[in-house]
C-alpha positions in Angstrom: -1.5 7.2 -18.2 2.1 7.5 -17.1 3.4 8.7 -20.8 0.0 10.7 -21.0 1.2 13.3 -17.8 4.1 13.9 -19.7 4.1 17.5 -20.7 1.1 18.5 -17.8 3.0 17.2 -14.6 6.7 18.1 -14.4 7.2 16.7 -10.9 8.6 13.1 -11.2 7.4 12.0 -7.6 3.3 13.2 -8.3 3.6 12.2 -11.4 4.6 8.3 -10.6 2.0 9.2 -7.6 -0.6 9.3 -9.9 0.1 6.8 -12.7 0.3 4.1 -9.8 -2.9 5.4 -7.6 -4.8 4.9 -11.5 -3.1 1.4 -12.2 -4.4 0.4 -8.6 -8.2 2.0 -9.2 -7.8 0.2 -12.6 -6.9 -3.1 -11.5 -9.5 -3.1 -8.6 -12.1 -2.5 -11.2 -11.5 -5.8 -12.2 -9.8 -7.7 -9.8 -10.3 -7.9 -5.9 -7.1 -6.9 -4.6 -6.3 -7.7 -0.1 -3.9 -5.1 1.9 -1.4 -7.1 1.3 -1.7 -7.5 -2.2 -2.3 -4.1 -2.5 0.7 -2.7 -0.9 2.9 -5.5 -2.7 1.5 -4.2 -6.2 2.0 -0.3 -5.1 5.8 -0.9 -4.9 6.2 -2.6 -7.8 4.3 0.0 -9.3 6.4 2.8 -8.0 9.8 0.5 -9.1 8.2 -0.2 -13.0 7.3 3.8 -13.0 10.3 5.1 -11.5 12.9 3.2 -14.1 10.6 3.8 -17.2 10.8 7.7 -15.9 14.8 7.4 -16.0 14.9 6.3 -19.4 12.5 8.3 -20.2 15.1 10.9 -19.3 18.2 9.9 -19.5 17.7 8.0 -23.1 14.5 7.6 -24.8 11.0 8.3 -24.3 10.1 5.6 -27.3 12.4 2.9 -25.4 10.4 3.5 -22.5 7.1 3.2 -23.7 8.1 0.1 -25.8 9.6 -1.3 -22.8 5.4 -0.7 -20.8 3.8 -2.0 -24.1 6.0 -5.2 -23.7 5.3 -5.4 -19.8 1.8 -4.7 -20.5 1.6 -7.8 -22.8 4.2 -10.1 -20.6 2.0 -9.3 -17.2 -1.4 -9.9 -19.3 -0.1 -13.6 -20.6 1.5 -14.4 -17.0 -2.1 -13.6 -15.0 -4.0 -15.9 -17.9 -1.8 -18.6 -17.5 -1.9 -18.0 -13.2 -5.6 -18.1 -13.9 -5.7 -21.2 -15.6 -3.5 -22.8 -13.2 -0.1 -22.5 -14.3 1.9 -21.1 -11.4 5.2 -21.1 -13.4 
């Protein structure tokens, strides 16, 4: 979604706003998220989006959607291995 508002939203702040608010409704589709939880994953949303939009422009928009594909993959093992117990 992020990399998709590219060339429609120009405005860094709405367009982080709006890649996190549909990461949230995604997740929440799947996964029962509290407040807290909630709240915890909206900032680290806003960090991830924020540093992938600086190198995005201040380097290279192919670094930074490598660098989401790889923390895509990395957060998708991590939650099937909390799931099955491993809380390393």
């Amino acid at each position: 979604m992020f990399f998709k508002t590219t060339s429609v939203i120009e405005n860094k702040d709405n367009r982080i706003g709006i890649s996190v608010n549909a990461t949230i409704s995604s997740l929440e589709n799947k996964y029962r998220l509290n407040d807290q939880h909630r709240a915890q994953v909206y900032s680290a949303l806003q960090d991830i989006f924020n540093t992938l939009y600086s190198i995005e422009e201040e380097s290279d928009r192919s670094l930074a959607i490598s660098i989401a594909n790889t923390l895509s993959n990395w957060l998708y093992i991590a939650y099937k291995l909390v799931l099955q117990g491993d809380k390393s």
